[in-house]
ROLUMMAR-870709 format. One record per residue: residue in one letter; z, x, y of N, C-alpha, C in turn. Coordinates in steps of 0.1 Angstrom, whole numbers, plus 2048, in hexadecimal, padded with zeros to 3 digits. Atoms other than C-alpha are relative to their C-alpha. Layout:
BEGIN
type | nz | nx | ny | caz | cax | cay | cz | cx | cy
a | Z | X | Y | Z | X | Y | Z | X | Y
...
***
This chain:
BEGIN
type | nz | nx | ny | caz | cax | cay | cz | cx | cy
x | 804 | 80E | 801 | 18B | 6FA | 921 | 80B | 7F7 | 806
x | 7FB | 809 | 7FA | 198 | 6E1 | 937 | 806 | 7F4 | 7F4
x | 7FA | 80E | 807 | 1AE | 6C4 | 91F | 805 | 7F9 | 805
x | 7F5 | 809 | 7FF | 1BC | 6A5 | 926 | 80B | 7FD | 7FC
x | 7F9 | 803 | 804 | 1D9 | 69B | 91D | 808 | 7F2 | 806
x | 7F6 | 80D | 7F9 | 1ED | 676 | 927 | 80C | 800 | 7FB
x | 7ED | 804 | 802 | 213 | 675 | 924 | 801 | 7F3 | 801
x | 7FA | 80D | 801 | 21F | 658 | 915 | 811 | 7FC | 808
x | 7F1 | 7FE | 7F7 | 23E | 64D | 926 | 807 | 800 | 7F4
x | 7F9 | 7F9 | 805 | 251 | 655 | 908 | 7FF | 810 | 7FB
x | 803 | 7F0 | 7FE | 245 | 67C | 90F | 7F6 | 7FF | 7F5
x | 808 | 7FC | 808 | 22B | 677 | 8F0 | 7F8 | 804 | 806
x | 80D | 7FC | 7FA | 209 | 689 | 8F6 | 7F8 | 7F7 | 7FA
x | 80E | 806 | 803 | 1EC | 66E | 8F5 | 7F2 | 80C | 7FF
x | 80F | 7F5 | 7FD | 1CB | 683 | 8ED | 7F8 | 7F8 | 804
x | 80D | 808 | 7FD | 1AA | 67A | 8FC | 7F7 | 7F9 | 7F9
x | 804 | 808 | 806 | 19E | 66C | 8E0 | 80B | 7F6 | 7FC
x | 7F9 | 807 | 800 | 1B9 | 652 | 8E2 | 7FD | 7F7 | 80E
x | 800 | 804 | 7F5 | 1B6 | 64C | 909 | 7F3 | 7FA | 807
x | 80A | 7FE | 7FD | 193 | 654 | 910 | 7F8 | 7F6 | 800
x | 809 | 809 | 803 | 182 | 636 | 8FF | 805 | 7F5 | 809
x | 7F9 | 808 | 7F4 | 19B | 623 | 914 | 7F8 | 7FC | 810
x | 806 | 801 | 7F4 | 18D | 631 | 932 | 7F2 | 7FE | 806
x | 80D | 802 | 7F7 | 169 | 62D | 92D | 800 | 7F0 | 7FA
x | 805 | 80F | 803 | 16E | 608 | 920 | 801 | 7FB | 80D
x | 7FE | 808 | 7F5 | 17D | 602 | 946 | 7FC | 804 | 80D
x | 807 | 7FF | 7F6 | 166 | 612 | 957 | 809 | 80D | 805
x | 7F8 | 7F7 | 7FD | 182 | 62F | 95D | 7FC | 810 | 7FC
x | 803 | 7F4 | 806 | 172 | 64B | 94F | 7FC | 80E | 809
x | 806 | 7F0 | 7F6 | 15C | 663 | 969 | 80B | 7FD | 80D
x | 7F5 | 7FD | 7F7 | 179 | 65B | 97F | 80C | 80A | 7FF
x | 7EF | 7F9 | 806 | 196 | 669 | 968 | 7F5 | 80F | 7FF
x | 804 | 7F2 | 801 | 17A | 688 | 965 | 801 | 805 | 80B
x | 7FB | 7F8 | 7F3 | 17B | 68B | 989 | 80F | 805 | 803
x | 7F3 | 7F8 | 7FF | 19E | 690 | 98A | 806 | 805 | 7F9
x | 7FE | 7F0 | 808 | 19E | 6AA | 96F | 7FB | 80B | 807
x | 80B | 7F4 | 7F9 | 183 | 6C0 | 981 | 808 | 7FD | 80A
x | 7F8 | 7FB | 7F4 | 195 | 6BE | 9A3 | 80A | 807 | 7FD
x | 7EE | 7FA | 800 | 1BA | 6C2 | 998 | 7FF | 811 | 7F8
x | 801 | 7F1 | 807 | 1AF | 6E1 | 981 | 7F8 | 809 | 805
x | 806 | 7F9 | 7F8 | 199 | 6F0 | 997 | 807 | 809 | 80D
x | 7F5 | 7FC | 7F4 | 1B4 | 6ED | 9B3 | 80B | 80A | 7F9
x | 7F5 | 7FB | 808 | 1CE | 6F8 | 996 | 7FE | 811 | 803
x | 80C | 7EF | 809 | 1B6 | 719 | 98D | 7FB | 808 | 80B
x | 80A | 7FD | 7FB | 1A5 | 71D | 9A9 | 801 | 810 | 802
x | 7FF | 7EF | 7FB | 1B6 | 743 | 9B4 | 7FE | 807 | 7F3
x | 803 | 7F9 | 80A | 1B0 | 74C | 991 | 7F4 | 803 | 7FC
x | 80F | 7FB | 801 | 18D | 746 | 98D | 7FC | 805 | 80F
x | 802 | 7F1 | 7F0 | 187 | 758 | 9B4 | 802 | 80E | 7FB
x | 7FF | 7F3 | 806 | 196 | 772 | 99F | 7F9 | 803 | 7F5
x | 80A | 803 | 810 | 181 | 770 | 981 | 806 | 800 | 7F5
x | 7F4 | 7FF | 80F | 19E | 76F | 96A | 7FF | 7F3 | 7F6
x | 800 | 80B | 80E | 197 | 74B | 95C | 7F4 | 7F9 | 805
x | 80C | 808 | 7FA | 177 | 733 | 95D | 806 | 7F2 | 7F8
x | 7FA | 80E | 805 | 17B | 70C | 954 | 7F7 | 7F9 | 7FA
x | 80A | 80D | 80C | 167 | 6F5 | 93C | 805 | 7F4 | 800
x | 7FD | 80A | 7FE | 16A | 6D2 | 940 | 7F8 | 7F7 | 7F4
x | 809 | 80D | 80C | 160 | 6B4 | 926 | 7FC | 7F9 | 807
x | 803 | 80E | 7F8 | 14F | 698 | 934 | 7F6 | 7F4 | 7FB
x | 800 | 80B | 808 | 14D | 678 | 92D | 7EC | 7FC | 802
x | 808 | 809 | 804 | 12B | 661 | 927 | 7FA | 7FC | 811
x | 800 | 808 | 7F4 | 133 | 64E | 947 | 802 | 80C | 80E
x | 7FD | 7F4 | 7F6 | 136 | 672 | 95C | 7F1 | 803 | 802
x | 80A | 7F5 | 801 | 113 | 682 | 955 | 7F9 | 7F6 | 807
x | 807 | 805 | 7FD | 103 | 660 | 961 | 807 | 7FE | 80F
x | 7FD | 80D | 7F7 | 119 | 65A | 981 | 7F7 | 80B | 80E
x | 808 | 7FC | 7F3 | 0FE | 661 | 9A0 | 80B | 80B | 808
x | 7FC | 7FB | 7F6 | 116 | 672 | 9B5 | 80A | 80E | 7F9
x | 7FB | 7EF | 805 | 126 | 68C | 99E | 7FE | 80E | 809
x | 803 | 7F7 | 7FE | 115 | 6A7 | 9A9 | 809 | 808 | 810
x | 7FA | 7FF | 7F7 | 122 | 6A3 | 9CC | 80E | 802 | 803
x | 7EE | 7FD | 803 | 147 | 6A1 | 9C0 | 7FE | 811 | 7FD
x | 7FB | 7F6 | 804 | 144 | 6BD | 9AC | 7F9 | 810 | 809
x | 804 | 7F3 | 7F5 | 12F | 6D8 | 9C6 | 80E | 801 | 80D
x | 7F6 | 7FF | 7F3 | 14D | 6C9 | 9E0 | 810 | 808 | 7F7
x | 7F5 | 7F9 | 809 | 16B | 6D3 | 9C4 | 800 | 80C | 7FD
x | 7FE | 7EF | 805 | 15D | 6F7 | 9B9 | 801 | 805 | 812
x | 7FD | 7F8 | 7F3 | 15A | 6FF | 9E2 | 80D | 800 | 805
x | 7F4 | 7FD | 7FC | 17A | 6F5 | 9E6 | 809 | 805 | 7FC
x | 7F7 | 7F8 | 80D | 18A | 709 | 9C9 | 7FC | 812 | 805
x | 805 | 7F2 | 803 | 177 | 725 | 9D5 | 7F7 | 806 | 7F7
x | 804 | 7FA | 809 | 16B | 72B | 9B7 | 7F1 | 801 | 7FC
x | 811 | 7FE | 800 | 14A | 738 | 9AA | 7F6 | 7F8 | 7F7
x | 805 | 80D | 80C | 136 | 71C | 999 | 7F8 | 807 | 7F1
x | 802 | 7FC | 80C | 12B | 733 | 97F | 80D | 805 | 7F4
x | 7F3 | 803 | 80A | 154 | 72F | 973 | 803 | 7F7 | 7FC
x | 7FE | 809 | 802 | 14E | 710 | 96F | 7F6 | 7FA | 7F4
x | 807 | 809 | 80D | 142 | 6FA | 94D | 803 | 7F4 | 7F8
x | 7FD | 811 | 801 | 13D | 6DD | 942 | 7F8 | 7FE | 7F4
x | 803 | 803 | 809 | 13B | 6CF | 91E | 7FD | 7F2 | 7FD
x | 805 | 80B | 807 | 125 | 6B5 | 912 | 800 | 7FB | 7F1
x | 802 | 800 | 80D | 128 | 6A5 | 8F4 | 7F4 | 7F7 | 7F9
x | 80B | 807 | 806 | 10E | 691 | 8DD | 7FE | 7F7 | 806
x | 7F9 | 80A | 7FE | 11E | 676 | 8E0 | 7F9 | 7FA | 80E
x | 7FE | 7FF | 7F0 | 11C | 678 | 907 | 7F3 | 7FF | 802
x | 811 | 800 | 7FA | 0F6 | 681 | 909 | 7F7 | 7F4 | 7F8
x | 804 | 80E | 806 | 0EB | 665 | 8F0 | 801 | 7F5 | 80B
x | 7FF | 80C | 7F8 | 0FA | 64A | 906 | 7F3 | 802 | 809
x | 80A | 7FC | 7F6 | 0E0 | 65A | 920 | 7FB | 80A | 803
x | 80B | 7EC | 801 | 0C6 | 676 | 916 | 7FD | 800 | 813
x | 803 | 7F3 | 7F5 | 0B9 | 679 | 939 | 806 | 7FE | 80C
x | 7F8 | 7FD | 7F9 | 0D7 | 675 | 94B | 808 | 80D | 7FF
x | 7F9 | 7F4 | 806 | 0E3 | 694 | 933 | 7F6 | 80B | 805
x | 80B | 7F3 | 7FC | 0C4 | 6A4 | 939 | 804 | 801 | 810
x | 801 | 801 | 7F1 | 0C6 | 6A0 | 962 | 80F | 80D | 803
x | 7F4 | 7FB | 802 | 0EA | 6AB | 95F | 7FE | 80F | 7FF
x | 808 | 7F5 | 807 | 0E0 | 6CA | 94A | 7F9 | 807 | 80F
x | 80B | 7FA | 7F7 | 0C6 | 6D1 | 965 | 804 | 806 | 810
x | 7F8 | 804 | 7F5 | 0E1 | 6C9 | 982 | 807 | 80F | 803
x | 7F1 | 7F2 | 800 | 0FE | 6E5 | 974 | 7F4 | 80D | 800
x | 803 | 7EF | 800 | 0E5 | 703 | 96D | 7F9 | 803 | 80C
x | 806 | 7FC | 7F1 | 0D4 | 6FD | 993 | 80F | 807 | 806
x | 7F4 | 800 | 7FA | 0F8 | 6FF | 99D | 808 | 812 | 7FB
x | 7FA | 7F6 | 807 | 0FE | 720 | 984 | 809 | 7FB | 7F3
x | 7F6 | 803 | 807 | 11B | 70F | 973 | 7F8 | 7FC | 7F0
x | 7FC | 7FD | 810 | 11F | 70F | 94C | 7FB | 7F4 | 7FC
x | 803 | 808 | 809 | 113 | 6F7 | 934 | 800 | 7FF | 7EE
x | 802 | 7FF | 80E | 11E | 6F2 | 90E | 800 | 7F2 | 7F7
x | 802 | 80F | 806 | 112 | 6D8 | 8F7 | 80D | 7FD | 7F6
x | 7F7 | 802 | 809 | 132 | 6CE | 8E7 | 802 | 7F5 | 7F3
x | 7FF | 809 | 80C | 13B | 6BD | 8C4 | 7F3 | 801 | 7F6
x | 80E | 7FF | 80B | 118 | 6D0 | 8B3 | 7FE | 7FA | 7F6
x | 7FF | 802 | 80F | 10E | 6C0 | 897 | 804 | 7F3 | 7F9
x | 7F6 | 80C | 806 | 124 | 6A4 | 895 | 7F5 | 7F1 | 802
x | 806 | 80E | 802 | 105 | 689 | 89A | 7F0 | 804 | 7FD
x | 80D | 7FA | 806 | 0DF | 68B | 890 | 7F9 | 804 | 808
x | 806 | 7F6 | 7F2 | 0D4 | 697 | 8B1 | 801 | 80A | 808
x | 7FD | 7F5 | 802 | 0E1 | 6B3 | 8B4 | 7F9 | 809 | 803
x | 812 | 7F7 | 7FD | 0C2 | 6CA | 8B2 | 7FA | 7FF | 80C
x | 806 | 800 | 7F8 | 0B0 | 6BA | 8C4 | 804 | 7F9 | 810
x | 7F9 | 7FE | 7F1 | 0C8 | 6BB | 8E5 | 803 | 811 | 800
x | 7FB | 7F4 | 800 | 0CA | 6DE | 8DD | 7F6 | 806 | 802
x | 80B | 7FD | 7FE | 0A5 | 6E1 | 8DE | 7FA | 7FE | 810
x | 7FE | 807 | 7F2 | 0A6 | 6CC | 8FF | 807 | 806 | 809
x | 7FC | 7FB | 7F9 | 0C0 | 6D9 | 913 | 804 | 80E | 800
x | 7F9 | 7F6 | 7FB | 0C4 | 6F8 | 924 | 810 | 807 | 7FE
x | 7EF | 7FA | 7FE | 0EA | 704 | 91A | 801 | 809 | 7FB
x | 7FA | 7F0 | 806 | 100 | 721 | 915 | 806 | 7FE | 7F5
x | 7F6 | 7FB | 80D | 114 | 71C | 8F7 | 802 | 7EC | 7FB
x | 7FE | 80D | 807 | 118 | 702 | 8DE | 80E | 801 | 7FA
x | 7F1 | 7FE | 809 | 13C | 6F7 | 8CE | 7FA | 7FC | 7F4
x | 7FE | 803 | 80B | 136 | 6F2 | 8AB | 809 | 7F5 | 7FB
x | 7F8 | 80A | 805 | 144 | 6D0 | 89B | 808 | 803 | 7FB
x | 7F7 | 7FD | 80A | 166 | 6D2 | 88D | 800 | 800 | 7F3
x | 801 | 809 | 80D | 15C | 6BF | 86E | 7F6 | 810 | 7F8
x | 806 | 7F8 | 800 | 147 | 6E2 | 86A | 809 | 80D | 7F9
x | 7F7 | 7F1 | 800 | 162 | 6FE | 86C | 80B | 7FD | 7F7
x | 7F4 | 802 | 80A | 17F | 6EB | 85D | 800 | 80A | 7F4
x | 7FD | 7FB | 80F | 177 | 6F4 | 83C | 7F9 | 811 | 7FC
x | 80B | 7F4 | 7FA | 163 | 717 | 846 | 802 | 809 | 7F3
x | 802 | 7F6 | 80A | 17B | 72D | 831 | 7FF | 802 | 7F2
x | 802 | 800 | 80F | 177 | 71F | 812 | 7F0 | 7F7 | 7FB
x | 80F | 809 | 801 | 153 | 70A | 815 | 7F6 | 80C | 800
x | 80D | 7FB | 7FB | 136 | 721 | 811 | 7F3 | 7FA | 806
x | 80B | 806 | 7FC | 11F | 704 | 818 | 803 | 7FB | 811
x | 800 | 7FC | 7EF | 12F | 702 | 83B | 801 | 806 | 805
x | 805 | 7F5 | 7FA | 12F | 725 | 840 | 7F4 | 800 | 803
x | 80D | 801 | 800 | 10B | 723 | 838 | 7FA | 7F5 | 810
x | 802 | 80B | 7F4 | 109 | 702 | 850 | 801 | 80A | 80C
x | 7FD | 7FC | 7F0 | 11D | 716 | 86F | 7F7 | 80C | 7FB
x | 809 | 7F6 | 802 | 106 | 735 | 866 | 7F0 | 7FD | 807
x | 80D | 803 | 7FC | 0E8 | 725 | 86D | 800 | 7F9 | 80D
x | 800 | 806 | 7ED | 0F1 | 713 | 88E | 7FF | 807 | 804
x | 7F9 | 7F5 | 7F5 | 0FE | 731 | 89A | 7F5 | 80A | 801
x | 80D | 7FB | 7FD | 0DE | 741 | 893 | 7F1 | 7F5 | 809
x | 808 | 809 | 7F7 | 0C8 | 725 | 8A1 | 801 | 7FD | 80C
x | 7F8 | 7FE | 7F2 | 0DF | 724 | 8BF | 7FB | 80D | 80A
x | 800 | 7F6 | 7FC | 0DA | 747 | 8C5 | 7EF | 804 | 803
x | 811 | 806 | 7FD | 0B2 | 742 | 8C6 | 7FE | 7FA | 80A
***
């Protein structure tokens, strides 16, 4: 999985949930995703040719709707070389709420293409299901708020037990 990270100029690490909301209030968002997917693609690229690593990317709200994605990213995996079935891309709730059938289209976009698809942050809003019922994807991440407490909760063992069975359906 591809992360962000922003260096503060006193060397701290900003996380993306610090930065991120930043960049979709200024309209900066499916920009700053394009230049994650290029620079990591360019970074990776002789590794995934080798099939030694594949890349997952997060993406924002303002990414899954922008008309011309698709065209960035078929021109970024040719130029990496790499095989677009090393490539994936996580959506989160969050992301597809703002715009079910931009998420759907999206969705429909990466598996013509091969490339990967995981609904990220499961669980964490009431829709959940029924984007899992909806979209086509490989693999779901499970909410943190989920696992945290895993080895001592039996009722969110129970919880991740049953995703992970309804997932697997």
């Amino acid at each position: 999985e591809v992360l962000a990270r922003l260096e503060a100029r006193t060397g701290n690490m900003i996380p993306p949930g610090d930065f991120m909301p930043v960049a979709e209030r200024f309209g900066l968002a499916a920009r700053l995703d394009r230049w994650i997917i290029r620079t990591a693609l360019r970074r990776h690229g002789d590794a995934m040719r080798a099939g030694a690593i594949a890349l997952d990317f997060n993406l924002s709200a303002q990414t899954l709707s922008d008309p011309e994605l698709w065209d960035f990213v078929d021109e970024a995996i040719a130029e990496s070389g790499a095989s677009p079935s090393a490539v994936g891309f996580e959506i989160t709730e969050t992301a597809a709420v703002t715009n079910f059938d931009a998420a759907a289209e999206f969705v429909r976009r990466a598996r013509e293409r091969r490339c990967r698809v995981s609904l990220d942050d499961f669980g964490a809003g009431m829709s959940s299901f029924e984007y899992l019922r909806r979209f086509p994807i490989d693999a779901i991440k499970i909410d943190g708020s989920f696992v945290e407490h895993i080895a001592d909760s039996p009722f969110d063992r129970e919880i991740v037990s049953a995703i992970t069975g309804i997932a697997r359906s």
